[in-house]
C-alpha positions in Angstrom: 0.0 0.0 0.0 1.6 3.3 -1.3 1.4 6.4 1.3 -0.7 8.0 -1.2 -3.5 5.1 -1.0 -2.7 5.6 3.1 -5.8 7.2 5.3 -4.8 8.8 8.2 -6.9 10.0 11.1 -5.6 12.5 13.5 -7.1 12.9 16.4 -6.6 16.3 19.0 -8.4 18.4 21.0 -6.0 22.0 19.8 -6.8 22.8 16.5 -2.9 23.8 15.8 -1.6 20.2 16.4 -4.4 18.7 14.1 -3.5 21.5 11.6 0.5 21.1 12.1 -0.3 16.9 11.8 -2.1 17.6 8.6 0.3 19.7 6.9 3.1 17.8 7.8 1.2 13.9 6.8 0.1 15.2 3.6 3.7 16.5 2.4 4.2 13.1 2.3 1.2 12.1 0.5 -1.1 11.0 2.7 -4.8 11.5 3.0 -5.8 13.0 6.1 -9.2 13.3 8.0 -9.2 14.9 11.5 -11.5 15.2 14.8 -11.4 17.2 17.5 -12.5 15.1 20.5 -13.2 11.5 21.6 -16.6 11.8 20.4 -16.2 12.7 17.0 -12.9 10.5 16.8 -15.5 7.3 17.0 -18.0 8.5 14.5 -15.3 9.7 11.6 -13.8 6.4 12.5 -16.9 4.5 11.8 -17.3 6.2 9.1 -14.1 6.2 7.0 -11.9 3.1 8.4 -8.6 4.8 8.3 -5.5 3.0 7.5 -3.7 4.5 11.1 -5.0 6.8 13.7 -2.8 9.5 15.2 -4.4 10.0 19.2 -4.1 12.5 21.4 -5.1 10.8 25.1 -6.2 14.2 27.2 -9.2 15.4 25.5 -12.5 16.4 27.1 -15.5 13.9 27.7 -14.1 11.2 26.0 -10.3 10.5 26.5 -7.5 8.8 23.8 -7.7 6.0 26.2 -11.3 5.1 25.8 -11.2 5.8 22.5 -8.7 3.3 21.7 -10.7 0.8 24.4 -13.9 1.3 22.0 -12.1 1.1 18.9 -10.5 -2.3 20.0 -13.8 -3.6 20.4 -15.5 -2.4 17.3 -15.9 -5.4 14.6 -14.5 -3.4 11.6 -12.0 -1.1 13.1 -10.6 -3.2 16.0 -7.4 -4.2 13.9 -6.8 -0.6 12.8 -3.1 0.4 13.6 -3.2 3.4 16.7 -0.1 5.7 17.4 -0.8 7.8 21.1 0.7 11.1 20.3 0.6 13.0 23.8 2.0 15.1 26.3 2.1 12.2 28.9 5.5 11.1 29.7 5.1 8.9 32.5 5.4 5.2 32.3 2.3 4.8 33.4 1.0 6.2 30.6 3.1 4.1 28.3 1.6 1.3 30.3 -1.9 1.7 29.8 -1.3 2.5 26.0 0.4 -1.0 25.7 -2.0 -2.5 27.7 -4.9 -1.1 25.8 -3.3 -2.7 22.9 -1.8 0.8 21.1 0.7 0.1 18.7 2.9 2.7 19.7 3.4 5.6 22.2 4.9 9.4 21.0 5.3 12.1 23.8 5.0 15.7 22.8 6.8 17.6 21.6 7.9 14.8 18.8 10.4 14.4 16.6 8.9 14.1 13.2 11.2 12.8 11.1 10.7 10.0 13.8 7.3 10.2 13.5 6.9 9.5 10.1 9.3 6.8 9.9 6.7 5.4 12.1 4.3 5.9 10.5 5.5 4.5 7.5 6.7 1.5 9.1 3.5 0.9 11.2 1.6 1.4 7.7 4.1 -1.0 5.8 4.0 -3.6 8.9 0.1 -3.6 8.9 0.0 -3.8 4.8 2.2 -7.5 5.0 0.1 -8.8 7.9 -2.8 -8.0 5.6 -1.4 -9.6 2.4 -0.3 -12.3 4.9 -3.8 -12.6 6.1 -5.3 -12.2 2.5 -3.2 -15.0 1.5 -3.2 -17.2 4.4 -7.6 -16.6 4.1 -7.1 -17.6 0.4 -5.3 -20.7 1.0 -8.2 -21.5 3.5 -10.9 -20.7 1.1 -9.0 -23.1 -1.5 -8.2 -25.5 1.0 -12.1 -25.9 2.5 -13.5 -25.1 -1.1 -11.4 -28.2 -2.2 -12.5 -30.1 0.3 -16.4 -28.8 -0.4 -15.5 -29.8 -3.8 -14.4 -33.2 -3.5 -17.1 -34.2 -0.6 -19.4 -32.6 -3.3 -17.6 -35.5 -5.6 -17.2 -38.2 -3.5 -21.6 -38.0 -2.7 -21.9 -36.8 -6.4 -20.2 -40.6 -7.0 -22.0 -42.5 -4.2 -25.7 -41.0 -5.5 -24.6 -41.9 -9.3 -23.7 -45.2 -8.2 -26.8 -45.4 -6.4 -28.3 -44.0 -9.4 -27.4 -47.1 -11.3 -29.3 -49.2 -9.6 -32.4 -47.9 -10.9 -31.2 -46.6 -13.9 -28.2 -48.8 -15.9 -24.9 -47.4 -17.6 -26.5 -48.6 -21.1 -29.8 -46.3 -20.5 -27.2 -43.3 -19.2 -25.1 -43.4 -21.8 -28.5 -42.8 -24.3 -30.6 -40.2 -21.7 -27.4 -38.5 -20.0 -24.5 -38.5 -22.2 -23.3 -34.9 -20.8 -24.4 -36.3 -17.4 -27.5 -36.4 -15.2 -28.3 -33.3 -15.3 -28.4 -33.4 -19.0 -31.3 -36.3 -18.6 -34.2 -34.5 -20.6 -37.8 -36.0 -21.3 -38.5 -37.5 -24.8 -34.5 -38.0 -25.3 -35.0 -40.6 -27.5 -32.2 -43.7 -30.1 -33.4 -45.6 -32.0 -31.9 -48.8 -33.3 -32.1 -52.8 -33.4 -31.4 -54.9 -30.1 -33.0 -58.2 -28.8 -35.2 -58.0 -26.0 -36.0 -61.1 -23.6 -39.0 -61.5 -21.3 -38.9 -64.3 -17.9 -41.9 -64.8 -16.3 -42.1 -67.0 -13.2 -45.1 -69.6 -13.4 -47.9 -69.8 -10.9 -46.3 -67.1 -9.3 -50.2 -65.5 -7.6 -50.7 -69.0 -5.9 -46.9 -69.0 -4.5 -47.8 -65.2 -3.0 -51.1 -66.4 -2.0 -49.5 -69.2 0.5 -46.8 -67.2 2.1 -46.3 -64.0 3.9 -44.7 -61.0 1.7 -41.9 -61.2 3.8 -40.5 -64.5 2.3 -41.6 -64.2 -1.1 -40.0 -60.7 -1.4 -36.9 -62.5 0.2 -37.0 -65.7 -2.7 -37.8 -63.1 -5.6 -35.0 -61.1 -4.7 -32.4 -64.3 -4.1 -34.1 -65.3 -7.4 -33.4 -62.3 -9.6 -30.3 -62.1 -8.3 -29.0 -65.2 -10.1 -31.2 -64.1 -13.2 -29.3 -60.9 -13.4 -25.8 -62.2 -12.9 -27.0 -64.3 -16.1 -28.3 -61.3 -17.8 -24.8 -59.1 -17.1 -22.5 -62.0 -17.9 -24.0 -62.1 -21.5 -23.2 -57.7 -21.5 -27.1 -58.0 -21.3 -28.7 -55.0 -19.2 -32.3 -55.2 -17.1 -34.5 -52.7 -18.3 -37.1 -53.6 -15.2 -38.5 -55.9 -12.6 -42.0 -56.3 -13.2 -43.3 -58.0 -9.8 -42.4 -61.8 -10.9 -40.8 -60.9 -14.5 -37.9 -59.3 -15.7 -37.7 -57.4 -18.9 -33.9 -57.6 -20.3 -32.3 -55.8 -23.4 -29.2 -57.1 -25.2 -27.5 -53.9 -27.3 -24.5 -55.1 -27.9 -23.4 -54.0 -32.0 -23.0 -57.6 -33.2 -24.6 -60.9 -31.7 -26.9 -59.2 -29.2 -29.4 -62.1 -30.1 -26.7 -64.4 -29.6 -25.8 -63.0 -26.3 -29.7 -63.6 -25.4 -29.6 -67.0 -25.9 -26.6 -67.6 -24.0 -28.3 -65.4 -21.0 -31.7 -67.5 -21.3 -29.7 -70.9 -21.4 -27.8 -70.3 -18.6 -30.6 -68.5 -17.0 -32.3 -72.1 -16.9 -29.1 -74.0 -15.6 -29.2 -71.4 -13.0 -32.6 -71.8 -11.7 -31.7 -75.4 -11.2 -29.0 -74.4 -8.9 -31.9 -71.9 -7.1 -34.3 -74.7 -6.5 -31.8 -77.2 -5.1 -33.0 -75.3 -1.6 -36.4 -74.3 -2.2 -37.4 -75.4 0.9 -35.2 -73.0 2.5 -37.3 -70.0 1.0 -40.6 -71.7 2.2 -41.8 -72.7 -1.4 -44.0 -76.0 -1.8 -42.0 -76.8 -5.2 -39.3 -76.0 -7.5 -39.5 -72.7 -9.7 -40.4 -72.8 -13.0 -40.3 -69.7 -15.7 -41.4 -69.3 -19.6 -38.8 -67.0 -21.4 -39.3 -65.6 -24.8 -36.6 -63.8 -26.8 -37.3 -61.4 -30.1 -35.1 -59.2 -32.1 -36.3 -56.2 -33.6 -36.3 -52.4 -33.7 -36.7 -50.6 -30.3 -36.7 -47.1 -29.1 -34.7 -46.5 -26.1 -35.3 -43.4 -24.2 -37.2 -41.4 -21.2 -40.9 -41.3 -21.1 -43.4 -39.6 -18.5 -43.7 -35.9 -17.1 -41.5 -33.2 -16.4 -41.9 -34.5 -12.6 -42.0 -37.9 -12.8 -40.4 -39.3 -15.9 -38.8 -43.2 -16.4 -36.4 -44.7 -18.6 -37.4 -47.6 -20.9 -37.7 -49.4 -24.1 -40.6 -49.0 -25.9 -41.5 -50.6 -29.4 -43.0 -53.7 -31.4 -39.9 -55.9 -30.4 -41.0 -56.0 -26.8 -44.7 -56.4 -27.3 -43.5 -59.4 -29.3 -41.0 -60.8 -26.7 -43.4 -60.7 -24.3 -46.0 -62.8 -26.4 -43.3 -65.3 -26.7 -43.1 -65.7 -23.2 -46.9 -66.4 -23.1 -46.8 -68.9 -25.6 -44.6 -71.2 -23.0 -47.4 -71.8 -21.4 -49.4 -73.1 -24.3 -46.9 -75.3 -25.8 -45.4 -76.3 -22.3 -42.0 -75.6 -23.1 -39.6 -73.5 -21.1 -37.7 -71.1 -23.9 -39.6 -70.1 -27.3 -37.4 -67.4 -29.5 -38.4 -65.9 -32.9 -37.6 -66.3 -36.2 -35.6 -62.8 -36.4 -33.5 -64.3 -33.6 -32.9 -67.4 -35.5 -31.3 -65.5 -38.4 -29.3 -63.1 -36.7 -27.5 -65.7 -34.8 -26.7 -68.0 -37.8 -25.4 -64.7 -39.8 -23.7 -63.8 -36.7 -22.2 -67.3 -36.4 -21.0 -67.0 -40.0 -19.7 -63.9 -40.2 -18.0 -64.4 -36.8 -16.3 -68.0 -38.0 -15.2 -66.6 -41.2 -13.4 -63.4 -39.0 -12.2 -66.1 -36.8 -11.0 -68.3 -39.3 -9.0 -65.8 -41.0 -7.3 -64.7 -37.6 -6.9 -68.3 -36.5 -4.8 -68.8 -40.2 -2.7 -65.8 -39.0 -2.2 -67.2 -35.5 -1.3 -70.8 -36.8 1.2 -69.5 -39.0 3.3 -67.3 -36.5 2.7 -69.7 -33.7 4.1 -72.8 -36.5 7.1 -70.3 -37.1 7.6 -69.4 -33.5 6.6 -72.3 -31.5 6.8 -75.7 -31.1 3.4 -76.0 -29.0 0.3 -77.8 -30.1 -1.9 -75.7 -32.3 -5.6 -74.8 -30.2 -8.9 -74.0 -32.3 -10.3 -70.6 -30.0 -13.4 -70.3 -32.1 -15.4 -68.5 -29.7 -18.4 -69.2 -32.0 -17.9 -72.9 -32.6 -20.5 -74.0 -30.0 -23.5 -75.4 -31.6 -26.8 -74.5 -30.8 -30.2 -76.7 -30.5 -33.5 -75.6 -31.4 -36.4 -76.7 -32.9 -39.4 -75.0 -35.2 -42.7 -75.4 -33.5 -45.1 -73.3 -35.1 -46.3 -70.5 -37.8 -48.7 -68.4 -35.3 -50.2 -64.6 -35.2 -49.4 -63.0 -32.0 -52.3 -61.4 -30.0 -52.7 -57.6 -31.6 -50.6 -59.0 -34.4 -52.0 -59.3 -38.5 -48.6 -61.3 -39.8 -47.9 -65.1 -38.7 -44.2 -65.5 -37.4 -42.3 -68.8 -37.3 -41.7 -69.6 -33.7 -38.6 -72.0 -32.3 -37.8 -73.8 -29.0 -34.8 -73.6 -27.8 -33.2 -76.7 -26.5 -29.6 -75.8 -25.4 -25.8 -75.1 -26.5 -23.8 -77.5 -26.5 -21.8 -77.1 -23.2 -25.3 -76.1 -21.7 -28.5 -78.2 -22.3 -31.8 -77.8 -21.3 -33.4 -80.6 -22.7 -31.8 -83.7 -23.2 -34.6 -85.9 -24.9 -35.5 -83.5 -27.2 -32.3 -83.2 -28.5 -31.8 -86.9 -28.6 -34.6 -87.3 -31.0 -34.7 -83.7 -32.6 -34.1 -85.6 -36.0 -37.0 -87.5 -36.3 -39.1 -84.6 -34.6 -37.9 -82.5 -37.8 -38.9 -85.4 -39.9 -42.5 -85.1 -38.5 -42.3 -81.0 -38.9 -41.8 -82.1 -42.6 -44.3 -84.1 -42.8 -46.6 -82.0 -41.6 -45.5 -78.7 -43.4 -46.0 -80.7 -46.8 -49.4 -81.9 -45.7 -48.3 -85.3 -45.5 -50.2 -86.6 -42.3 -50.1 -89.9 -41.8 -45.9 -90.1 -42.2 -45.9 -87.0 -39.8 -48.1 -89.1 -37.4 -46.0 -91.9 -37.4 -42.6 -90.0 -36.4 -44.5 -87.8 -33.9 -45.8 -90.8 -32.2 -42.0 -92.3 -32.2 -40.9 -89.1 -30.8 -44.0 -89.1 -27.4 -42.9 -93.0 -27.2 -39.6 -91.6 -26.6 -40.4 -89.0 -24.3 -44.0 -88.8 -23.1 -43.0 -85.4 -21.4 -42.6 -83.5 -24.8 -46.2 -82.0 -25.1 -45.4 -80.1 -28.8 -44.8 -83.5 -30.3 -48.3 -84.9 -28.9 -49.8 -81.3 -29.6 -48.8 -82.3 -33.4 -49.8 -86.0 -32.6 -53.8 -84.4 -32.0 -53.4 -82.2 -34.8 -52.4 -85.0 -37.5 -55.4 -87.2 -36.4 -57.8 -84.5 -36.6 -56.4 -83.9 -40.0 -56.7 -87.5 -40.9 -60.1 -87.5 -39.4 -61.5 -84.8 -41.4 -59.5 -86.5 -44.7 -61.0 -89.7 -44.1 -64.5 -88.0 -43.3 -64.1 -85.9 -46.4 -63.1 -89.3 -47.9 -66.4 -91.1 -46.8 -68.7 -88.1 -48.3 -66.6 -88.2 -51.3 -67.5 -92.3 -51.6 -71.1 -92.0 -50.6 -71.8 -89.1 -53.1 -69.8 -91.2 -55.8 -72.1 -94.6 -54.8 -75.3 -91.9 -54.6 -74.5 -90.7 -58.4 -73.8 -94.5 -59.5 -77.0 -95.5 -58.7 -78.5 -92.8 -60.1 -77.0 -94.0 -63.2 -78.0 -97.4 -62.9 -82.1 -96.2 -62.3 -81.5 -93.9 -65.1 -80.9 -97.0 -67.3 -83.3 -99.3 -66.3 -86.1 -96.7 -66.9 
């Protein structure tokens, strides 16, 4: 601080000192504001929060003493540098300046060359404790707004991984790319992805013998293993829907593949989970119906501007979800759609023929560089089993879709005896397709000999003797109205 930024307020009760002080302060360039007692010492004070006060201490009503008691108790001024400049030159004196925390003490008549040196220095002193201060606040400012800033993180971090619970990374990184508070209503992708529906069976008579307390403990222990299925196959859960789960798959390539593997081992794993049903107070095992469908779906946020959700909406989840009804009807645990069919074998031939070419690669550096035994890592060599069951039209639907059972991977199957006979079952499915009943009958009724448990081969059993009932019926009218026109014939000729 320069002595021309400098305020200084002399205090005196003779206006010759105050004047003399003045003339001699302001030679120096400093700004000068006076008062003539006590009284008026504490008001221009107050009012102008000079850099150093100059104070007489005998002055009428209120003495340099007081003032400097008052002014070391105001909130604003207390810190405010004070020099006593008096005619009192006992140590006494001294003492109660010191003691009333004065930073100096100048006995009339003064020298002022030393006067202003103290002045100056007083002035420069007060100036570095102040940049000292400034700084030292600033540091503690930084040092708390730091620490604001990273609690503000660190529970920024714990609510968004909180957050994720409800809402997962896949849905964020669609609705709140910038962040959450970029999450906006109608923010809307487009794009294909596979979307798979479980649905736990007889789950309103399992809630209707047990307290909420245990089923809610089951379901959770329960979609806990589905979800670990789900995740492991980079599969996300778009929502828990009291005793089904809706899953998406949105992975660029093989998201229907990746389905399949999640539904597969979501049955091996529900095997595990009923190995202690008891334990959860059910009466049997779990069972669940799972259809799968590939399609175009629109991911995004729907509802109001106060209460909004994050979902996929779209014809392929209407239609995975009409899958997963159709267990029920054709008693099987896992029916997929056509669309899902194809996109797995293109996946699995584009994939093998990537593969191949990297594998050619790898066995000809490894030939050159090892002497190790050559390994096949086709990820994509694992065969899958599934059968066609039917040509149906979905509820709310105009366009028949051909619908498949799926029956396992090889490392994972679900259904042992279908598989086992899956060739003549497909010989039947022939059969049938081509209108040729009776052969179809024949091969379906091999297949229930087989396996009495596989309820679509005896639903094709009823449906090829109804057909050849209504053949042979058809047959009978045909014969009778060929015997009726024959004797009509014969009359004719007679006559």
């Amino acid at each position: 601080m320069s002595n021309k930024q400098s305020s200084i307020l002399v205090v005196d009760d003779e206006p010759d000192n105050v004047i003399l002080l003045e003339e001699l302060l302001t030679s120096e360039g400093y700004i000068t504001v006076s008062a003539n007692g006590g009284k008026e010492a504490l008001e221009v004070a107050s009012n102008s929060h000079p850099d150093l006060i100059l104070l007489d201490v005998m002055m009428p009503e209120i003495d340099g003493f007081e003032v400097c008691n008052r002014l070391r108790q105001h909130p604003q001024l207390k810190t405010v540098p004070i020099i006593f400049l008096t005619a009192l030159d006992d140590e006494n004196s001294k003492l109660k300046g010191l003691e009333l925390m004065g930073d100096d003490y100048i006995t009339k008549p003064f020298n002022t060359h030393l006067l202003l040196a103290k002045v100056a220095n007083i002035l420069q002193l007060n100036q570095i404790r102040y940049q000292a201060n400034k700084s030292q606040n600033t540091q503690q400012i930084d040092r708390q707004s730091n620490l604001q800033l990273l609690a503000a993180l660190k529970i920024n971090k714990h609510l968004s991984e909180k957050f994720r619970l409800f809402v997962p990374d896949q849905f964020l990184s669609r609705i709140a790319p910038q962040g959450l508070d970029s999450i906006q209503l109608g923010d809307v992708t487009e794009e294909e992805l596979t979307v798979l529906f479980c649905d736990i069976r007889g789950f309103t008579a399992i809630a209707e013998s047990q307290n909420a307390r245990d089923t809610f403990k089951w379901l959770n222990s329960f979609f806990k293993q589905m979800s670990a299925c789900i995740s492991a196959n980079q599969g996300f859960i778009d929502k828990f829907l009291g005793d089904a789960i809706m899953a998406v798959f949105d992975k660029h390539k093989c998201h229907s593949l990746n389905a399949l593997n999640a539904a597969v081992m979501m049955q091996e794993n529900l095997k595990e989970f009923n190995t202690n049903y008891e334990k959860y107070n059910l009466r049997e095992p779990v069972k669940i119906g799972i259809g799968i469908h590939t399609g175009i779906g629109v991911i995004g946020t729907l509802g109001s501007e106060k209460r909004m959700d994050s979902t996929v909406i779209g014809d392929v989840v209407n239609t995975a979800s009409r899958l997963e009804s159709l267990t029920k009807t054709y008693g099987c645990s896992i029916i997929v759609s056509e669309p899902v069919i194809s996109e797995i074998e293109i996946c699995k031939n584009n994939c093998q023929a990537q593969e191949y070419i990297e594998d050619k690669f790898r066995i000809i550096n490894q030939a050159e560089c090892s002497d190790a035994p050559l390994q096949n890592n086709n990820l994509y060599s694992e065969k899958i089993y599934y059968r066609w069951i039917d040509k149906v039209t979905l509820r709310g639907k105009q366009k028949a879709i051909n619908i498949y059972e799926l029956l396992g991977t090889e490392n994972n199957i679900i259904e042992a005896e279908k598989i086992s006979n899956l060739s003549i079952f497909k010989k039947g499915i022939k059969g049938w397709q081509l209108g040729k009943f009776a052969a179809a009958l024949e091969y379906f009724q091999q297949v229930t000999r087989q396996n009495y448990t596989d309820t679509i081969a005896s639903l094709y059993v009823e449906r090829c003797r109804e057909k050849l009932g209504k053949e042979e019926g058809r047959r009978k009218r045909e014969e009778g109205r060929r015997k009726k026109e024959e004797g009509r014939e014969k009359r004719e000729e007679v006559y």
